[in-house]
C-alpha positions as CSV (number, residue, x, y, z in Angstrom):
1,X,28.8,6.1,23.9
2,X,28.3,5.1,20.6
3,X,24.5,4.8,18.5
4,X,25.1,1.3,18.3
5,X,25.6,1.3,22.3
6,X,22.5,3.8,23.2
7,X,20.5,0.8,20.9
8,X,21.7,-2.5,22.7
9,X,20.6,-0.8,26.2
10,X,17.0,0.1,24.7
11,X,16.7,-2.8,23.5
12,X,17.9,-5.2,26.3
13,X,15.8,-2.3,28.9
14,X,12.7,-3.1,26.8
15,X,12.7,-6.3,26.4
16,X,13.2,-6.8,30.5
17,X,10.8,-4.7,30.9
18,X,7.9,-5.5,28.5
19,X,6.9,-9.6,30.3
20,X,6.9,-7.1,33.9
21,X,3.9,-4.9,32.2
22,X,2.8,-8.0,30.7
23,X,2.0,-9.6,33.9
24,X,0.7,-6.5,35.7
25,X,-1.4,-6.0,32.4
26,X,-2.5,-9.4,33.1
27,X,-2.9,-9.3,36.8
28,X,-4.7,-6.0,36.7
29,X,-7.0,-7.3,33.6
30,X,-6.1,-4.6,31.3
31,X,-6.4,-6.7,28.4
32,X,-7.8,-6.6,24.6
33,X,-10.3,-8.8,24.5
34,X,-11.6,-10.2,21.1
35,X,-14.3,-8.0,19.6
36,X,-15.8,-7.6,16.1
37,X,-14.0,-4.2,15.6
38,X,-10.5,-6.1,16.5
39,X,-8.4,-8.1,15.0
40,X,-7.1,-10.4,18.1
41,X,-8.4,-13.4,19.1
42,X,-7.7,-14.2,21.9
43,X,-7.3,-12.1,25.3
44,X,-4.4,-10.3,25.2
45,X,-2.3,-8.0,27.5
46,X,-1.7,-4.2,26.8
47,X,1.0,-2.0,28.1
48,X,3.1,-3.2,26.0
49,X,3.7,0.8,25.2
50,X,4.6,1.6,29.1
51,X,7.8,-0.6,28.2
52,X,8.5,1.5,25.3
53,X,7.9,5.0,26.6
54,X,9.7,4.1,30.3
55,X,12.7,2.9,29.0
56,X,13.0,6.1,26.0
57,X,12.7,8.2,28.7
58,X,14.8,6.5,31.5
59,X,17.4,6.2,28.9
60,X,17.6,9.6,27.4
61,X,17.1,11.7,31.2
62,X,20.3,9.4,32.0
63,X,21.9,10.3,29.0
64,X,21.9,13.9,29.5
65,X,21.7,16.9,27.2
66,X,18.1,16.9,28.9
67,X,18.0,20.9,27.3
68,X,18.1,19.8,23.7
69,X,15.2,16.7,24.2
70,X,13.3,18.4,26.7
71,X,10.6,19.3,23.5
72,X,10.1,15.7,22.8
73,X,10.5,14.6,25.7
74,X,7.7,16.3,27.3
75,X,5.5,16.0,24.4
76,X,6.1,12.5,24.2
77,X,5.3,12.1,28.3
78,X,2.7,14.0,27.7
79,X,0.7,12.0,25.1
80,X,1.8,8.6,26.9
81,X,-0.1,9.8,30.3
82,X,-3.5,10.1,27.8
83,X,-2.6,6.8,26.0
84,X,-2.3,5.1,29.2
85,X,-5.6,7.0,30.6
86,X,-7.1,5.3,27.3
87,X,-5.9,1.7,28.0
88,X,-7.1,2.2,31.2
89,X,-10.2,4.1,31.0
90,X,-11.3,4.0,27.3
91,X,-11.5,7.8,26.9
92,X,-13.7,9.2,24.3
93,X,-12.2,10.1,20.6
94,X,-13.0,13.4,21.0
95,X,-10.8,13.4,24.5
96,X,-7.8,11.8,22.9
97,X,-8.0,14.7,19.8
98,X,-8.1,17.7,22.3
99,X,-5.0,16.0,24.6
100,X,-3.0,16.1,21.0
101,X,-3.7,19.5,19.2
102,X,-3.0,20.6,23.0
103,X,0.7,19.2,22.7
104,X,0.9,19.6,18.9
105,X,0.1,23.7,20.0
106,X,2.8,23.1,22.5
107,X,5.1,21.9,19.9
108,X,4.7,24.9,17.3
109,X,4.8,27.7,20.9
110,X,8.2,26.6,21.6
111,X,9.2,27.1,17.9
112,X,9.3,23.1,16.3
113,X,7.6,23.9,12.7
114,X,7.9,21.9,9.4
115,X,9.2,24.9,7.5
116,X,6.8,23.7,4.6
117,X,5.8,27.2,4.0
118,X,7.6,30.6,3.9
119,X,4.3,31.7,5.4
120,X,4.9,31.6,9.2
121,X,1.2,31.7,10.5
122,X,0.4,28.9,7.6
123,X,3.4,26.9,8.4
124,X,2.5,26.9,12.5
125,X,-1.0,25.6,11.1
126,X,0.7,22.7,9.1
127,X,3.0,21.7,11.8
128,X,0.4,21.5,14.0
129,X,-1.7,19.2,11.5
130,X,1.4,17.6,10.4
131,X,1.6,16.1,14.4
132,X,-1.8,15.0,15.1
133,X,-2.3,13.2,11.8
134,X,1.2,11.6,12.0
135,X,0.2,10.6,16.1
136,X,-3.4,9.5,14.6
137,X,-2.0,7.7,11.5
138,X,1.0,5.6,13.8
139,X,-2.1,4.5,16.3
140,X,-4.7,3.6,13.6
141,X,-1.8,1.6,12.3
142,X,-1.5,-0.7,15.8
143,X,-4.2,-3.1,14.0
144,X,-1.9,-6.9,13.8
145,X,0.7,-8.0,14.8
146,X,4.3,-6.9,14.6
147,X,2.7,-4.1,12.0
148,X,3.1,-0.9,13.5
149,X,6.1,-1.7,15.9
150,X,8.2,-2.9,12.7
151,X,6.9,0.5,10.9
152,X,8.2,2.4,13.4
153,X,11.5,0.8,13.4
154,X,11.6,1.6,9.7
155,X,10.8,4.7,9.5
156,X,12.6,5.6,12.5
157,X,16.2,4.0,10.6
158,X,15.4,6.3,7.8
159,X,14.8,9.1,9.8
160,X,18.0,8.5,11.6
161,X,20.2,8.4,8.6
162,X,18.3,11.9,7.5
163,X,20.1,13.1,10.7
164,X,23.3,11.0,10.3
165,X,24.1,13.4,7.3
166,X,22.8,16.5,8.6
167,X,25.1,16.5,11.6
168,X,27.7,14.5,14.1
169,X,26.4,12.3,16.5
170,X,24.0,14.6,18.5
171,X,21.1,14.4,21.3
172,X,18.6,14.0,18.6
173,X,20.3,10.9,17.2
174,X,20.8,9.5,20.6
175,X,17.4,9.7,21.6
176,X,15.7,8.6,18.0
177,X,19.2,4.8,18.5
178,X,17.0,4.6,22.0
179,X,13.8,4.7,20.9
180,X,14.5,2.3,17.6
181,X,16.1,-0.3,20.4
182,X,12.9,0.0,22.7
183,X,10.7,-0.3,19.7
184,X,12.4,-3.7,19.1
185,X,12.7,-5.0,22.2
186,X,9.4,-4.9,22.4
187,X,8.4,-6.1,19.1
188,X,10.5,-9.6,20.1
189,X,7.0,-10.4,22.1
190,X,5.0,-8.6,19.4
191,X,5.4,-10.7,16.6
192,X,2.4,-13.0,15.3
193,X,1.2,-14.5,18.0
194,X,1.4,-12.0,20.0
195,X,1.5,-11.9,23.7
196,X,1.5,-8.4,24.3
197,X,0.1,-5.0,22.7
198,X,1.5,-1.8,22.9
199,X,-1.8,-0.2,23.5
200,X,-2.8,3.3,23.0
201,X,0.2,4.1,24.8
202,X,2.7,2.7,22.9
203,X,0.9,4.3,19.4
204,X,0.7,7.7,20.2
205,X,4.0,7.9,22.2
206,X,5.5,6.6,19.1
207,X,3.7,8.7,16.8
208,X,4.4,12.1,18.3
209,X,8.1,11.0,18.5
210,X,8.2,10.4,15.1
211,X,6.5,13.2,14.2
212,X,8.5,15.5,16.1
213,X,11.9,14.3,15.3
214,X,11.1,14.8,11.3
215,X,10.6,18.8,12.5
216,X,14.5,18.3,13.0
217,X,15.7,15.9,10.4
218,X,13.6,18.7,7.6
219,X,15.9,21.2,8.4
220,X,14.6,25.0,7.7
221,X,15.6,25.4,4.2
222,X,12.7,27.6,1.6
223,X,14.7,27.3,-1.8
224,X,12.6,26.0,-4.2
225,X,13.9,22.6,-4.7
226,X,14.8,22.3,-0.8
227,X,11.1,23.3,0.2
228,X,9.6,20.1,-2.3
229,X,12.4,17.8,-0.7
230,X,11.6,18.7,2.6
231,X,7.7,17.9,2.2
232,X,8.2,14.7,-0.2
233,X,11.0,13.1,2.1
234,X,8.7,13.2,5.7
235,X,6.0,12.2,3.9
236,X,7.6,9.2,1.8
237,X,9.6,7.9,4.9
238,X,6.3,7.6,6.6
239,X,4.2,6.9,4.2
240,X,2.5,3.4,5.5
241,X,0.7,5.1,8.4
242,X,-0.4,8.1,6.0
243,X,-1.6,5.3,3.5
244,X,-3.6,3.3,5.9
245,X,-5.0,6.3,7.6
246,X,-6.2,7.8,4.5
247,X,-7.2,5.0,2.7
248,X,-9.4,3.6,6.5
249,X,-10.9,7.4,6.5
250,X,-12.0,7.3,3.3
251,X,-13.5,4.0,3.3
252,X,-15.6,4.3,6.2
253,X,-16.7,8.0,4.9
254,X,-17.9,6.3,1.9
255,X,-19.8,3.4,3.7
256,X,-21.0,5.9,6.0
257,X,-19.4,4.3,9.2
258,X,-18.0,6.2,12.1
259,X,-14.2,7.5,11.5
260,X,-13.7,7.1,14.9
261,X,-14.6,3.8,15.6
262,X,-12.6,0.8,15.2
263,X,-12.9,-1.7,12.7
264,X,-11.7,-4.7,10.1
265,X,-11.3,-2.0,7.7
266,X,-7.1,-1.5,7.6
267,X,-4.8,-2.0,4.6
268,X,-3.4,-5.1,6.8
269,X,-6.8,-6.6,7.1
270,X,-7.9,-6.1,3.4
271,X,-4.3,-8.3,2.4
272,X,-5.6,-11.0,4.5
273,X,-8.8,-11.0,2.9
274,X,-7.2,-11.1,-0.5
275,X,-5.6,-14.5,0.5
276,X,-2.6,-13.3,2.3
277,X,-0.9,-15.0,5.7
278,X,-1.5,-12.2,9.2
279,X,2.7,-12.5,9.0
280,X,2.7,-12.2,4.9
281,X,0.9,-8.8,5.0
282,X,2.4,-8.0,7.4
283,X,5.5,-8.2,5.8
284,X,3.8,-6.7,2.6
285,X,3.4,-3.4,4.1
286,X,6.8,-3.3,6.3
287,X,8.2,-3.7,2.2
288,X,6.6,-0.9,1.0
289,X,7.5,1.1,4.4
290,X,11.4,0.2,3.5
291,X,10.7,1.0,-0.1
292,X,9.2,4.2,0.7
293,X,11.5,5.1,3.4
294,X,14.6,4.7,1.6
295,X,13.3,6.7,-1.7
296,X,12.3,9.1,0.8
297,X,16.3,9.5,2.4
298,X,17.0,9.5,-1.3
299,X,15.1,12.8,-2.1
300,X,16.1,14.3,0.7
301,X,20.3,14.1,-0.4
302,X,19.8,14.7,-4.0
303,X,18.1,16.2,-6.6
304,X,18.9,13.9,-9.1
305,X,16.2,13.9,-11.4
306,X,15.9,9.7,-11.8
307,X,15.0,9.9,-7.7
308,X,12.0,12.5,-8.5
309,X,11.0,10.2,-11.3
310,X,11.3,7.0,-8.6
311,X,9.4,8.9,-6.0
312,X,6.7,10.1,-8.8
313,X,5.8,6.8,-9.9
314,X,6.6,4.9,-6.4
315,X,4.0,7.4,-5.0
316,X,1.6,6.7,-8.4
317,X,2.2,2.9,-7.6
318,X,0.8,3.4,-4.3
319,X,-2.6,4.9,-5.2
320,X,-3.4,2.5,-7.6
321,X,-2.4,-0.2,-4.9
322,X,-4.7,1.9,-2.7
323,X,-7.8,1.9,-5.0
324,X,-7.7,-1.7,-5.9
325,X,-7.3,-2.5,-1.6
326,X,-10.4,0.0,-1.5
327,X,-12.8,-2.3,-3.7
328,X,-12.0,-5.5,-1.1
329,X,-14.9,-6.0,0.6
330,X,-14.5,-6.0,4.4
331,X,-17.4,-5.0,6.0
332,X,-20.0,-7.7,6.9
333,X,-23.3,-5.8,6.0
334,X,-24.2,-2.5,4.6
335,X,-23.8,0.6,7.2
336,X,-27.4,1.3,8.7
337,X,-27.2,4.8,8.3
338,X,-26.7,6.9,5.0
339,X,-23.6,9.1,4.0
340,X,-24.6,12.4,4.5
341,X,-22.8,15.7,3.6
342,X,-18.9,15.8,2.6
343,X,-19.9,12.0,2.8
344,X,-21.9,12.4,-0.6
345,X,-19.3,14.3,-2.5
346,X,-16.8,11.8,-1.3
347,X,-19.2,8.7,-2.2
348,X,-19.8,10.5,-5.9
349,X,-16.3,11.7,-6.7
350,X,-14.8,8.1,-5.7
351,X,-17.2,6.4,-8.0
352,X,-16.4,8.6,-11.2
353,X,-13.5,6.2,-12.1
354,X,-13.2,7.9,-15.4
355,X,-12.3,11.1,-13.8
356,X,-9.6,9.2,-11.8
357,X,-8.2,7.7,-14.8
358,X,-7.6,10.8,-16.5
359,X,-6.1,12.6,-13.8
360,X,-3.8,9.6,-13.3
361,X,-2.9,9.7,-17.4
362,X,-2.2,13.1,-16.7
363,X,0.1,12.1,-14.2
364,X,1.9,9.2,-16.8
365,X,1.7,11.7,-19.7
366,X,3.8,14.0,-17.9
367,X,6.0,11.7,-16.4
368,X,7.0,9.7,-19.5
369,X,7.5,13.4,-21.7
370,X,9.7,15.2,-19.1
371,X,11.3,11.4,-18.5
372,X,12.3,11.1,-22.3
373,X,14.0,14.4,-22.5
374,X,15.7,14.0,-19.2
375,X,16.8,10.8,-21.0
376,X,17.9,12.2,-24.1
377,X,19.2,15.4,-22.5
378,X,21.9,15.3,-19.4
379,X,24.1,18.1,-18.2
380,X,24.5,21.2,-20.7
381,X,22.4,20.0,-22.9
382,X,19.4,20.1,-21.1
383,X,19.5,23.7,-20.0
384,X,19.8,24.2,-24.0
385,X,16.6,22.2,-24.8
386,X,15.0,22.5,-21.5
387,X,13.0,25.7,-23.2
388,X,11.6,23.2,-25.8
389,X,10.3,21.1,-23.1
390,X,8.4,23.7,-21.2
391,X,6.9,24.6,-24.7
392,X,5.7,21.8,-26.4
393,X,4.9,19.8,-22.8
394,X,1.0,21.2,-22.5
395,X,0.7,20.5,-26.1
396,X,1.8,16.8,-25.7
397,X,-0.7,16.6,-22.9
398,X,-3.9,17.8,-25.3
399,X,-3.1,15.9,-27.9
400,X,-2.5,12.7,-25.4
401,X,-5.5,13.2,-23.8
402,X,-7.3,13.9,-27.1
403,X,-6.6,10.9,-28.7
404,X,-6.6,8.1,-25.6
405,X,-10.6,9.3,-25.6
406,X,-10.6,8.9,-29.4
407,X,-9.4,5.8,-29.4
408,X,-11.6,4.3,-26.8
409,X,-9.1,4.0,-24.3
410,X,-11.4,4.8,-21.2
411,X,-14.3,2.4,-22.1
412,X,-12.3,-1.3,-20.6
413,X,-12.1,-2.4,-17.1
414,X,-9.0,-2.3,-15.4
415,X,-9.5,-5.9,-14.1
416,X,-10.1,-7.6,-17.4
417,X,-7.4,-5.7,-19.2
418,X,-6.0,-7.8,-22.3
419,X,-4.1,-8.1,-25.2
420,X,-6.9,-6.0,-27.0
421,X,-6.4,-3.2,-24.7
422,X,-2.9,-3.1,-25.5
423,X,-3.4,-2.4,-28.5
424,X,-5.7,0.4,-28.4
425,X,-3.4,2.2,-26.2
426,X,-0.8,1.5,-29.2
427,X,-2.9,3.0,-31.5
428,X,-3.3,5.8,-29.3
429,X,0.0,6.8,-28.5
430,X,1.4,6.1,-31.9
431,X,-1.1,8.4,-33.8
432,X,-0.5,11.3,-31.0
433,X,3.0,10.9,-30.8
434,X,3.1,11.5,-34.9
435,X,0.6,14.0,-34.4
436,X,2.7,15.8,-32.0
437,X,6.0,16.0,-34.1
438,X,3.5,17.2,-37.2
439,X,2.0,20.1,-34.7
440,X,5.8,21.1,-33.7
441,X,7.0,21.1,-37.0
442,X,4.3,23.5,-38.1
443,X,4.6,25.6,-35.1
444,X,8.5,25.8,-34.9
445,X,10.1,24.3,-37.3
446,X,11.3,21.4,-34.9
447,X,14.4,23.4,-34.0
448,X,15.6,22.4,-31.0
449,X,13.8,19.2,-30.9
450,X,14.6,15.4,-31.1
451,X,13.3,12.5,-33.2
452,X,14.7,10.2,-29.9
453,X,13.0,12.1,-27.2
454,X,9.8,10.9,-29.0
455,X,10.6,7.6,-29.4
456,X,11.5,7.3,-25.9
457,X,8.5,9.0,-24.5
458,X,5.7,6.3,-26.8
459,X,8.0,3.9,-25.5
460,X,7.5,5.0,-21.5
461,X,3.7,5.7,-22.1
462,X,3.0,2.2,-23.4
463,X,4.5,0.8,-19.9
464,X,3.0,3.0,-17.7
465,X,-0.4,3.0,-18.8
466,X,-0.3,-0.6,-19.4
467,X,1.3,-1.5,-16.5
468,X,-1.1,0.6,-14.3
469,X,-4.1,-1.1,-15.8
470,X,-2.5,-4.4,-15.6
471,X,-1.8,-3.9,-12.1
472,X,-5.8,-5.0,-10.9
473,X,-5.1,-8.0,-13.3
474,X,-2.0,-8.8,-11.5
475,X,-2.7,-8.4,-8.3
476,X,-6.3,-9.9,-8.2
477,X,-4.4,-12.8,-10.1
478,X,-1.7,-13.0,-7.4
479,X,-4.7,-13.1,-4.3
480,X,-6.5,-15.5,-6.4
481,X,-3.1,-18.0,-5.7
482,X,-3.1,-16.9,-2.0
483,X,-6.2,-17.2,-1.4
484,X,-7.9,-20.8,0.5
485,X,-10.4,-23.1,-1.7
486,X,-11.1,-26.2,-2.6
487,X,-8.8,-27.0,-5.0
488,X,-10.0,-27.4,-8.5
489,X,-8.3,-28.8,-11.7
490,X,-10.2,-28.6,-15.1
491,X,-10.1,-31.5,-17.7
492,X,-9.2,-29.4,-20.9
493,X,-7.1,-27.1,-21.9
494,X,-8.3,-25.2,-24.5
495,X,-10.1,-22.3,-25.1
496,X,-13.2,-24.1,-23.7
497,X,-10.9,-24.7,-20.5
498,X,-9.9,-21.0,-20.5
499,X,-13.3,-20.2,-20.4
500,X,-14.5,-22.8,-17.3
501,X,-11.8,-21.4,-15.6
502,X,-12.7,-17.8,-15.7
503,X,-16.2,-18.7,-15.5
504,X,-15.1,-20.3,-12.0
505,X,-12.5,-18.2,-10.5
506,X,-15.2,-15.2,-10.7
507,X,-17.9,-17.7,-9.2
508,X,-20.3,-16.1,-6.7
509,X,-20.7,-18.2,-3.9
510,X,-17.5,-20.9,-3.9
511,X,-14.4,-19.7,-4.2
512,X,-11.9,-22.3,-5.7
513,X,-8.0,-22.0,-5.7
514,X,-6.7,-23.6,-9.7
515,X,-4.4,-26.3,-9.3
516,X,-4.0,-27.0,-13.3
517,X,-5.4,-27.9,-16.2
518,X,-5.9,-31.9,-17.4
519,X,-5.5,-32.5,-21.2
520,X,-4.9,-35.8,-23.1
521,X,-2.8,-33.8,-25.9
522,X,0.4,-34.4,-25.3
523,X,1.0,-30.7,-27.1
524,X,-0.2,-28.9,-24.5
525,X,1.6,-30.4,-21.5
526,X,4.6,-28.2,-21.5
527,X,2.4,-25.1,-21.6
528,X,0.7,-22.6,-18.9
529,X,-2.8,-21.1,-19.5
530,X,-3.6,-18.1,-18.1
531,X,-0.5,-18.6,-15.8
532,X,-1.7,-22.1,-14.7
533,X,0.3,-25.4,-16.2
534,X,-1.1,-28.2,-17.4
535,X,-0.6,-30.6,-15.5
536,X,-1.0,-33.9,-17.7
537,X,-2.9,-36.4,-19.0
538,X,-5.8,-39.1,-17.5
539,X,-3.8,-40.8,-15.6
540,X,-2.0,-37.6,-13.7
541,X,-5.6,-36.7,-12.8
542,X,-6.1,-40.2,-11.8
543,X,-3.2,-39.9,-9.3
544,X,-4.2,-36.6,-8.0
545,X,-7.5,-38.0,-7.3
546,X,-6.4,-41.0,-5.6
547,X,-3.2,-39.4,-3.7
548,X,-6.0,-37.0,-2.4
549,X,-4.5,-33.5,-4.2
550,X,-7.9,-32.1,-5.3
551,X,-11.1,-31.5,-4.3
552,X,-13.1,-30.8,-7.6
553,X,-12.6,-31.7,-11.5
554,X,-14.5,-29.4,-13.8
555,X,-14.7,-31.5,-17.4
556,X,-14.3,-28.4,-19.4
557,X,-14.1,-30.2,-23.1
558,X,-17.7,-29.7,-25.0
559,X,-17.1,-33.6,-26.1
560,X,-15.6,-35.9,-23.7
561,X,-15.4,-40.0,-24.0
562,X,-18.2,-42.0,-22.4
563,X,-16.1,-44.3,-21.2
564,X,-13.1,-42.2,-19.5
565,X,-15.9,-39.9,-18.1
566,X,-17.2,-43.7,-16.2
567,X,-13.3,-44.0,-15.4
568,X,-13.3,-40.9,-13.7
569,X,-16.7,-41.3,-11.6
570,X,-15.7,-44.4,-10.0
571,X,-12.0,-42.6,-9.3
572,X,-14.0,-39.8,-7.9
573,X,-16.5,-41.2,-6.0
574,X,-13.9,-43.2,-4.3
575,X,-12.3,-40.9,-3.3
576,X,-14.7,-38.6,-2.1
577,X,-13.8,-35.8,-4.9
578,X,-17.2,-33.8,-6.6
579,X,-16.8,-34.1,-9.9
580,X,-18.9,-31.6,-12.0
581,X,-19.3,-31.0,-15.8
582,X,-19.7,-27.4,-17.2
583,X,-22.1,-27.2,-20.2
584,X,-22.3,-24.7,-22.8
585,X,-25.6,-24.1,-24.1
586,X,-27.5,-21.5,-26.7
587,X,-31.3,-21.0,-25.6
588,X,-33.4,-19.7,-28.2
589,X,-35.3,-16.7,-26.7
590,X,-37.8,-16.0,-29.8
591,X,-39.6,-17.7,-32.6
592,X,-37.3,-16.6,-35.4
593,X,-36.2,-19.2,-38.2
């Protein structure tokens, strides 16, 4: 039978299946009941994952080549017995840990390993890690709805075309076509609102499949360039749970919360929090898993250097996404106990954001210089002037480096990045770049260099490092639209407007979601200010008042009409809309003349 076949009877086996264990879940009362560490509601049934693993199984013992799967097979039937126990029972973290190393050792003892490292003892050790972080990361990720299942599925399509390629149709693809369709039989009745969980049983019986079927889709391969592939493409193509895990871990290490205990605390939640839908984050982080998974596949089938550079600032992309998520605040009060230990280096080394920022500029710097001459340099050429590269590259990092601290590049915020900022970064790579062609003229003549390569490599620097600053502004700017309010609208538009606003949108205790601003010159009413348009005159604010559109005005203007400010009391008072006036005033804080 075809893929395509093995995938219609998962899926149709499944989705039979998964209302049965819903109703013995049910029945039984073995159900997620709404807590302060959960996301849910409502009650809601588990065993959602005894579909999943029941029908894999059933599917690939009828299937045959029971010789080839009998690894994952009995790894995966393994953990699904302890993630059942733990739906059941609620064992203890520690419990679930020893249950995986145990069939992670199993794993590595019947000779599944990474090949990650020429070093056999290290690479037994990194396989080993390799499973119970990827089982760990898969069931952290079961935290809303639809999330984890559709991750799977993702992953699990990228992983299959990694083995579409390697080989004909074989046991291994059979088995990873029967496990997509299960996944998505079930996620039919996963989907927000949910009716049924997958449970602990579900997550780890997915994770350690994943996990183990990237041992065959790596392939053993130790040249150089296959070694990086095969570590990059694993980790890229299941990159959402290693993100979420990482990102939860380091969070609650910092607040000085309990790793092990659940919690509010996930990638998914903090999108929520930033004014995203449950189904729009979702669908946020199934993107990025897509994204991710296919740049992955791509790195594993070439080595094509505009993939590396992809991957590079793909992966680059996702920190900075990581740290901004990181600085949403999610927990309710302040942990009662202090961070102790690795805790305190954790807690200190996260909040020396200048030493972040330069390790990420090293990052750009080299980036954007080994970009340029890629650019400028294809084929022949570049094993010419590839020796030029390798020299002059450490000293176009110094000199970088040198003047970005020079020119005051690490003194602004990331979230109030402007035009201003811009322009010291200009100023900063313009006078290094010209800097760098004098230093390579005096050392060597610039033989075997490029005037091009340089303008090419200002050029990329400018848009990375403003774009990674930019990114807070954007995508604080972007949850500021999502997020609920009362909606405002400010009477001016000009700088005096620009300023209400900000004033506002940063305001401590209301939040407010900008509708637009209200002007009486016609000049500005074809215009946006700080991405908001203007929406018109008196009388459009008079019809959004009456026609019930907003909830606040703001009269931003520092001189406003007596008598249209009367107009607008009675319109407001009306129609039950506050109407407030912000004042500038200068307060004299001494006796000098």
């Amino acid at each position: 039978m075809t893929l395509a076949v093995w995938y219609v009877l998962a899926l149709a086996a499944s989705a039979a299946l998964v209302p049965v264990c819903r109703t013995i879940a049910t029945r039984k009362g073995f159900v997620a009941r709404p807590h302060k560490d959960r996301w849910n509601s409502r009650p809601t049934a588990l065993f959602g994952g005894v579909a999943i693993a029941v029908t894999v199984m059933g599917l690939a013992l009828a299937g045959g080549d029971l010789r080839q799967l009998a690894l994952p097979l009995i790894g995966g039937f393994l953990i699904f017995i302890v993630g059942v126990a733990d739906d059941v029972l609620s064992l203890k973290p520690t419990t679930k840990l020893i249950a995986e190393i145990a069939v992670a050792a199993m794993f590595v003892f019947f000779g599944a390993r990474l090949h990650w490292s020429e070093v056999e003892v290290l690479d037994m050790l990194l396989t080993m890690v390799w499973l119970v972080g990827l089982t760990n990361a898969v069931n952290l990720l079961d935290n809303m709805d639809g999330l984890c299942a559709g991750t799977a599925i993702i992953a699990g399509v990228a992983l299959l075309f990694a083995l579409v390629d390697r080989t004909d149709v074989g046991p291994e693809m059979r088995y990873l076509a029967i496990v997509l369709g299960a996944t998505t039989g079930f996620l039919i009745y996963n989907l927000h609102p949910a009716s049924i969980f997958m449970g602990d049983a579900g997550s780890l019986f997915l994770g350690i499949t994943l996990a183990a079927l990237t041992l065959t889709a790596g392939g053993p391969t130790h040249d150089r360039s296959g070694v990086v592939s095969v570590v990059v493409a694993p980790v890229l193509v299941l990159l959402i749970p290693i993100f979420d895990t990482t990102l939860v871990t380091v969070s609650r290490l910092i607040s000085g919360r309990s790793v092990s205990h659940g919690g509010r605390d996930h990638s998914s939640h903090r999108l929520v929090v930033l004014g995203l839908s449950e189904r729009r984050a979702v669908h946020v982080l199934w993107t990025l898993a897509a994204t991710a998974g296919g740049i992955g596949f791509a790195v594993r089938q070439t080595s094509d250097v505009d993939v590396w550079l992809v991957s590079a600032l793909f992966i680059i992309a996702m920190v900075v996404f990581a740290a901004y998520l990181a600085q949403v605040r999610v927990y309710e009060e302040p942990a009662g106990l202090p961070p102790r230990g690795a805790t305190v280096l954790l807690f200190e080394l996260m909040y020396k954001r200048r030493l972040a920022e330069v390790l990420l500029d090293v990052s750009l710097v080299l980036i954007a210089y080994y970009a340029a001459w890629r650019l400028r340099f294809e084929g022949p050429e570049w094993d010419i002037f590839s020796p030029s590269f390798r020299q002059s590259m450490p000293i176009a990092l110094a000199i970088q480096l040198i003047a970005l601290f020079v020119f005051g590049a690490y003194r602004g915020a990331w979230r109030y990045f402007g035009l201003m900022d811009g322009v010291t970064f200009a100023k900063a790579i313009g006078s290094s770049t010209l800097t760098l062609i004098v230093t390579l003229v005096y050392l060597y003549r610039f033989e075997h260099y490029s005037r091009a390569v340089f303008v090419i490599y200002a050029a990329l620097l400018m848009l990375l490092l403003c774009g990674t600053r930019a990114s807070f502004r954007l995508i604080g700017e972007y949850a500021r639209r999502r997020r609920p309010g009362v909606r405002l609208a400010i009477y001016g538009a000009g700088e005096a407007g620009s300023l209400v606003l900000r004033e506002l949108l940063g305001h401590p205790h209301e939040q407010f979601r900008m509708i637009g601003f209200i002007d009486d010159d016609p000049a500005y009413h074809s215009l946006r200010l700080q991405g908001y348009p203007v929406l018109g005159d008196e009388a459009k604010l008079l019809e959004l008042i009456a026609t019930g559109r907003i909830d606040v005005v703001v009269i931003g203007s520092l001189h406003f009409d007596p008598e249209r400010r009367a107009r607008l009391e009675r319109a407001c008072n009306e129609n039950d809309v506050r109407l407030m006036k912000f004042t500038f005033r200068l307060d004299s804080l001494n006796t000098a003349s």
